[in-house]
C-alpha positions as CSV (number, residue, x, y, z in Angstrom):
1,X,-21.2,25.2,101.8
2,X,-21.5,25.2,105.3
3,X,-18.0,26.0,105.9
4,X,-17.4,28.7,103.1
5,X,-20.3,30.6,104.9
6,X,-18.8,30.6,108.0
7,X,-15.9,31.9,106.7
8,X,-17.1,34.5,104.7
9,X,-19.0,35.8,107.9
10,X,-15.5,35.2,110.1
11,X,-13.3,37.4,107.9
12,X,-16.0,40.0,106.8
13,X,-17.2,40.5,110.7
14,X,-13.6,41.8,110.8
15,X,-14.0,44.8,109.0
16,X,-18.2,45.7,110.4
17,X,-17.0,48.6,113.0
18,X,-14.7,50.1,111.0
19,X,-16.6,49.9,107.2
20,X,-19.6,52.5,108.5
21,X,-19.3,56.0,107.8
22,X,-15.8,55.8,106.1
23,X,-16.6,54.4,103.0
24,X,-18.2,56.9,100.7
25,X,-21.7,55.1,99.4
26,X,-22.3,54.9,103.3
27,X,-21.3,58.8,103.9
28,X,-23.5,59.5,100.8
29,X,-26.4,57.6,102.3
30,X,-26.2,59.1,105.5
31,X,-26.4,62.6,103.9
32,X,-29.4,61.5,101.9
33,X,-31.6,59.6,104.3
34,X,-31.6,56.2,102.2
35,X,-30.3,53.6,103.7
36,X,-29.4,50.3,102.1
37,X,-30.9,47.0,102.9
38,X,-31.5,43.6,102.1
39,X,-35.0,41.2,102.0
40,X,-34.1,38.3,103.6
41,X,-36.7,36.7,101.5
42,X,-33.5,35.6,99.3
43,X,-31.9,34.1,102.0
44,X,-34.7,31.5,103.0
45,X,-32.0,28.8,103.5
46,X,-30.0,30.3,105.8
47,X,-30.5,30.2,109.9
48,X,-31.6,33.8,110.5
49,X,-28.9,35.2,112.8
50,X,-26.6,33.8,110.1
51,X,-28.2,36.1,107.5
52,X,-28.2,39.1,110.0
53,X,-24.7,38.4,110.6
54,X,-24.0,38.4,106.9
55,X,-25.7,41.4,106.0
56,X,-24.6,43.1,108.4
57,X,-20.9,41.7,107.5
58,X,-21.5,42.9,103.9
59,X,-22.4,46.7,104.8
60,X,-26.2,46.9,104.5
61,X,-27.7,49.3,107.2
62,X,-31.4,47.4,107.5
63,X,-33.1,44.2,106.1
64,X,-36.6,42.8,105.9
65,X,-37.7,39.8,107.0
66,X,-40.6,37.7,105.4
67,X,-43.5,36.0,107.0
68,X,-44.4,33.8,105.1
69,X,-44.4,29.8,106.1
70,X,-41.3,28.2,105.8
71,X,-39.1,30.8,106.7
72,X,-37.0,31.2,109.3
73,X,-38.9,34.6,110.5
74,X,-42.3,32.8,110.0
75,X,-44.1,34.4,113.3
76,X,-45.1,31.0,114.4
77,X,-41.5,30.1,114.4
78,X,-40.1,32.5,116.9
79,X,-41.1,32.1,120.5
80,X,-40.9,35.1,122.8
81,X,-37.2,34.8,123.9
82,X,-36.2,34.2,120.5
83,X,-38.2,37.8,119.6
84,X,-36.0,38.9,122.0
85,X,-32.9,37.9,121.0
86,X,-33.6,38.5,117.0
87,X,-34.0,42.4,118.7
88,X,-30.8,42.7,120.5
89,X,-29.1,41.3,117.6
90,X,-30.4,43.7,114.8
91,X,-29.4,46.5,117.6
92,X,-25.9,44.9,118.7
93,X,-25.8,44.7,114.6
94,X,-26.8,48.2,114.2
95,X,-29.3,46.6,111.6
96,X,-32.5,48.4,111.4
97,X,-35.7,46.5,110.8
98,X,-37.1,48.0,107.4
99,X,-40.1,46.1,107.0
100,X,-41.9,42.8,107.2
101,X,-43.1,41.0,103.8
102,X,-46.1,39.4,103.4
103,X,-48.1,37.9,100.5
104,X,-52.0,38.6,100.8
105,X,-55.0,38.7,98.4
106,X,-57.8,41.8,98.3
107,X,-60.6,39.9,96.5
108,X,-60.9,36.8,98.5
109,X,-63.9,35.2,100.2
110,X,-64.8,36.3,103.7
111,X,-62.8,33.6,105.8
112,X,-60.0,34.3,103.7
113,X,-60.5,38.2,104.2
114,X,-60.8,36.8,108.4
115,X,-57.7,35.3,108.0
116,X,-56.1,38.1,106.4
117,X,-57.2,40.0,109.2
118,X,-55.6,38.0,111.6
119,X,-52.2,38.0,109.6
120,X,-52.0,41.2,109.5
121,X,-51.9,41.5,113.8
122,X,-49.7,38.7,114.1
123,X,-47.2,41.0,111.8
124,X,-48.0,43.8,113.7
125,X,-47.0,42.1,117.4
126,X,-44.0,41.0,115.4
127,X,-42.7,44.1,114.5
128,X,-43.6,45.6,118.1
129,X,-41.5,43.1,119.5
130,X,-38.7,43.5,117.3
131,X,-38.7,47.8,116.9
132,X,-41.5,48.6,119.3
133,X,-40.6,52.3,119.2
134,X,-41.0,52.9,115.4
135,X,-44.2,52.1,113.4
136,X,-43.0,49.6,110.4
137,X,-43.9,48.5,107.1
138,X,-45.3,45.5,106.6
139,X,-45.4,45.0,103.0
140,X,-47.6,42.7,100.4
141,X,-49.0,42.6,97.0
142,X,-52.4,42.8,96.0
143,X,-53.5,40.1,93.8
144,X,-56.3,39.5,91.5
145,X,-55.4,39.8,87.5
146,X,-55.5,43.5,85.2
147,X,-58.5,42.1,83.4
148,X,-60.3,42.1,86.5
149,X,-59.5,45.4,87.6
150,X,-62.7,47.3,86.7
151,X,-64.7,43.9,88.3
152,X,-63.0,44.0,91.6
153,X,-61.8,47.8,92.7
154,X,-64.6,48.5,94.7
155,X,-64.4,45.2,96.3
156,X,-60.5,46.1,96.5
157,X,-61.0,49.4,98.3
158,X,-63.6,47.6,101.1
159,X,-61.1,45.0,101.9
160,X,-58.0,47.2,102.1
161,X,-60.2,49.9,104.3
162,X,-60.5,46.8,106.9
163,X,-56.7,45.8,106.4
164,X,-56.0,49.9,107.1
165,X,-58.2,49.3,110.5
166,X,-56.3,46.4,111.1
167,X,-52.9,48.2,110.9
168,X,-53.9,51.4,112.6
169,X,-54.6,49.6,115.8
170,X,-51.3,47.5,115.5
171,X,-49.4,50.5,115.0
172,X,-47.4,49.7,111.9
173,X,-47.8,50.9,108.1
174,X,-49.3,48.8,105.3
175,X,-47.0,48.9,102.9
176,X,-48.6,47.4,99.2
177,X,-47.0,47.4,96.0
178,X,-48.4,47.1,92.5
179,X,-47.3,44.3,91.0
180,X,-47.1,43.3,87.3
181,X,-49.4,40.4,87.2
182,X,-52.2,41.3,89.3
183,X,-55.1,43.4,89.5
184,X,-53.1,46.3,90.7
185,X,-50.0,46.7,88.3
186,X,-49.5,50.4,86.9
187,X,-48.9,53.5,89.3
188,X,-52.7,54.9,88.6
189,X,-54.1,52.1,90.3
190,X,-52.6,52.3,92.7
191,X,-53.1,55.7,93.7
192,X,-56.6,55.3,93.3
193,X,-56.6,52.5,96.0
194,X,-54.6,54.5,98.4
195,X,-56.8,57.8,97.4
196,X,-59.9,56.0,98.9
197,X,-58.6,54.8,101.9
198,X,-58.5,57.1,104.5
199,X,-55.5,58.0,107.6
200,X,-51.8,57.0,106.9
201,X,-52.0,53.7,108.1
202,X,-51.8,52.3,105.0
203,X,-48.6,53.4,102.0
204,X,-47.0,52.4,98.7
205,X,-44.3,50.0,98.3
206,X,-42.4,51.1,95.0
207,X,-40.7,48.7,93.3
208,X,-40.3,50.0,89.5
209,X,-39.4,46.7,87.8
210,X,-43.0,46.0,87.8
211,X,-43.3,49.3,85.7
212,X,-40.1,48.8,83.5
213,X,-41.6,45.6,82.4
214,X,-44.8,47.4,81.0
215,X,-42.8,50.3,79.6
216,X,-43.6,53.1,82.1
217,X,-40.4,54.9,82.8
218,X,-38.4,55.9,85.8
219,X,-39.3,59.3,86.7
220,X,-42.9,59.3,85.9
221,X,-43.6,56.4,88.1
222,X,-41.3,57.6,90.7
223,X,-43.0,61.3,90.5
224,X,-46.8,60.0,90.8
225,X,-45.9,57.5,93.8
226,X,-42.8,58.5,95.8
227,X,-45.3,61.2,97.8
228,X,-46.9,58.2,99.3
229,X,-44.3,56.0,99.3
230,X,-42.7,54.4,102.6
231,X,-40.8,51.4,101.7
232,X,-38.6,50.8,98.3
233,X,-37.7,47.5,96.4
234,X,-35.0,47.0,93.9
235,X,-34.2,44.4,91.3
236,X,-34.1,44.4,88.1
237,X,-36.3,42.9,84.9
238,X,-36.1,41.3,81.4
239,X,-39.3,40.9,79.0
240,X,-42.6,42.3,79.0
241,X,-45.6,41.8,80.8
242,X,-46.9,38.4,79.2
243,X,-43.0,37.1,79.6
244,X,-40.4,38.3,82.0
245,X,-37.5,37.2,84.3
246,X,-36.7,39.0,87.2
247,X,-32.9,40.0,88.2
248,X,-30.8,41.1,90.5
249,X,-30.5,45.0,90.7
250,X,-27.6,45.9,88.5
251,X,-28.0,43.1,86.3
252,X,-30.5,44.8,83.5
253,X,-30.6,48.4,82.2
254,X,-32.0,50.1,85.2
255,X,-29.8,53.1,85.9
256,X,-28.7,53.0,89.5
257,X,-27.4,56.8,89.8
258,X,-29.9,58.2,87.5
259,X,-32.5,56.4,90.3
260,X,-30.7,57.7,93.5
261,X,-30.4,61.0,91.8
262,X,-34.0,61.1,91.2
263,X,-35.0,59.6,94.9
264,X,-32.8,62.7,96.2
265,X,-34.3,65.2,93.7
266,X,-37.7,64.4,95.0
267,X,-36.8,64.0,98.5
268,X,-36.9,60.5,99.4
269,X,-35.7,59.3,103.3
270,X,-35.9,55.8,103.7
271,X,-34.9,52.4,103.3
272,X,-33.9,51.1,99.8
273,X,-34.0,46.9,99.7
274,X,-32.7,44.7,97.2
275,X,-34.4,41.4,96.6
276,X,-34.0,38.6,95.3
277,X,-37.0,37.1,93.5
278,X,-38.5,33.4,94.0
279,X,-36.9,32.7,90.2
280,X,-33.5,33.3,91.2
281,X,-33.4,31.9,94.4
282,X,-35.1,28.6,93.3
283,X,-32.8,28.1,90.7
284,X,-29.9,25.2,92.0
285,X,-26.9,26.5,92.9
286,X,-28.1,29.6,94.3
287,X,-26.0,31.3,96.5
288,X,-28.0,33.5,99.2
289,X,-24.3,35.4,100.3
290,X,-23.3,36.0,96.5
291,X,-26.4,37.9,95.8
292,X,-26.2,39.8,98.3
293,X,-22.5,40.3,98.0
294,X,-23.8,41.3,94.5
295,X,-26.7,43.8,95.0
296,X,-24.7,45.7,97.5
297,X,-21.9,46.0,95.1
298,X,-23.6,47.5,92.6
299,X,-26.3,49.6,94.5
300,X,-23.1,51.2,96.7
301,X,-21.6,52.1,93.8
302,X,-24.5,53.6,92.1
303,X,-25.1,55.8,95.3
304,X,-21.7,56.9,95.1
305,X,-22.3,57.9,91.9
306,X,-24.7,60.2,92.7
């Protein structure tokens, strides 16, 4: 394995400064502010400048690293010369830093809400370090069950107002994303959380497979949330809401041009991630470069559809 990685990142490196602007997905994205990228929360088994080499190798212009323990971008994990050197290689990469990803809980107890607290500066000196003269998205879900929605929104809206304080004075944006299995999973609720919290330090995090799985289409979810939206996922979805599988983005019935048509139509600028969910990349035999290989593939193509 070890080998075939090495040289699938020796004989795709070749072709990084010359596959830019003249291949026509990249053009197209250039025109329309999105810009492709990867989580690297599907490639938790590879060294991390590895995976920024292969990404970068592939043709995707930014990627998100995760924070959560046992990763290789776990805060903890990277000193301050190896902040420094993850920096100069996203730039000598010309890989951007989309966001940072992040899995908290809204309703929890008050030294879990402390401890939130505190994960949310250590992401925010991480992303200083690493793109100190943009504010990034730092990106989580919410939690809690949709049973216990009407129980727990007004406890919701206190804790995020403290997160929001949290990520004003880091300097970053709170990226959240409703999520099919917590307390937060339909676009309305969403709004309503971010309509009662106040500045624009904290955003949405779309991510419509959470909606395809409970039957709420494309464009009206897009319509309601894209105004507040900083940060996009993409993959795709099988099932419903009591039984689902994720997938990778091409591999259900999610229309890739008809999305990038709509993103355009409603003027969307920003960074568009594929990733890979925990059931796919647990799965044996999972190969990190494939997927990625993969998503860009099909999400290339779709854009130069458009």
């Amino acid at each position: 394995m070890k080998a075939t990685r090495r040289e699938f990142i020796r004989r795709s490196a070749l072709a990084v400064a010359g596959y830019g602007l003249a291949q026509p997905w990249a053009a197209r994205a250039a025109a329309s502010g999105i810009s492709l990228g990867f989580s690297l929360y599907g490639m938790k088994s590879l060294p991390l400048d590895e995976a920024l080499r292969a990404c970068a190798a592939i043709g995707y212009r930014n990627v998100e690293l995760t924070l959560t323990p046992g990763f290789p971008s776990e805060p903890k994990q990277l000193s301050a010369t190896a902040r420094q050197a993850l920096r100069q290689q996203l730039q000598s990469l010309s890989l951007e830093l989309s966001g940072l990803m992040f899995n908290l809980k809204l309703v929890v107890d008050d030294a879990a809400h402390a401890k939130n607290l505190e994960e949310i500066k250590v992401a925010a000196e991480l992303a200083h370090d690493l793109a100190p003269d943009r504010a990034t998205v730092v990106e989580t879900v919410l939690g809690g069950k949709p049973s216990e929605w009407d129980a727990v929104k007004e406890r919701m809206v206190e804790r995020l107002q403290s997160w929001a304080e949290v990520a004003k004075r880091g300097k970053i944006i709170l990226g959240v994303k409703a999520h099919v299995g917590s307390a937060v999973h339909l676009p309305e609720r969403l709004l309503w959380l971010l309509d009662r919290v106040p500045g624009d330090a904290v955003a949405a995090v779309f991510d419509y497979s959470h909606f395809e799985l409970q039957g709420v289409g494309l464009p009206e979810s897009l319509k309601l949330l894209l105004p507040r939206t900083k940060f996009i996922h993409v993959k795709d979805a099988t099932g419903d809401a009591k039984k689902f599988q994720f997938l990778l983005p091409g591999d259900g019935k999610t229309d890739y041009v008809a999305y990038f048509k709509l993103l355009q139509q409603h003027g969307y600028q920003g960074p568009v991630v594929a990733e890979v969910s925990g059931q796919i990349f647990s799965r044996p035999g999972y190969d990190p470069l494939a997927a990625a290989r993969q998503c860009h593939a099909k999400l290339a193509a779709a854009l130069n559809g458009v």
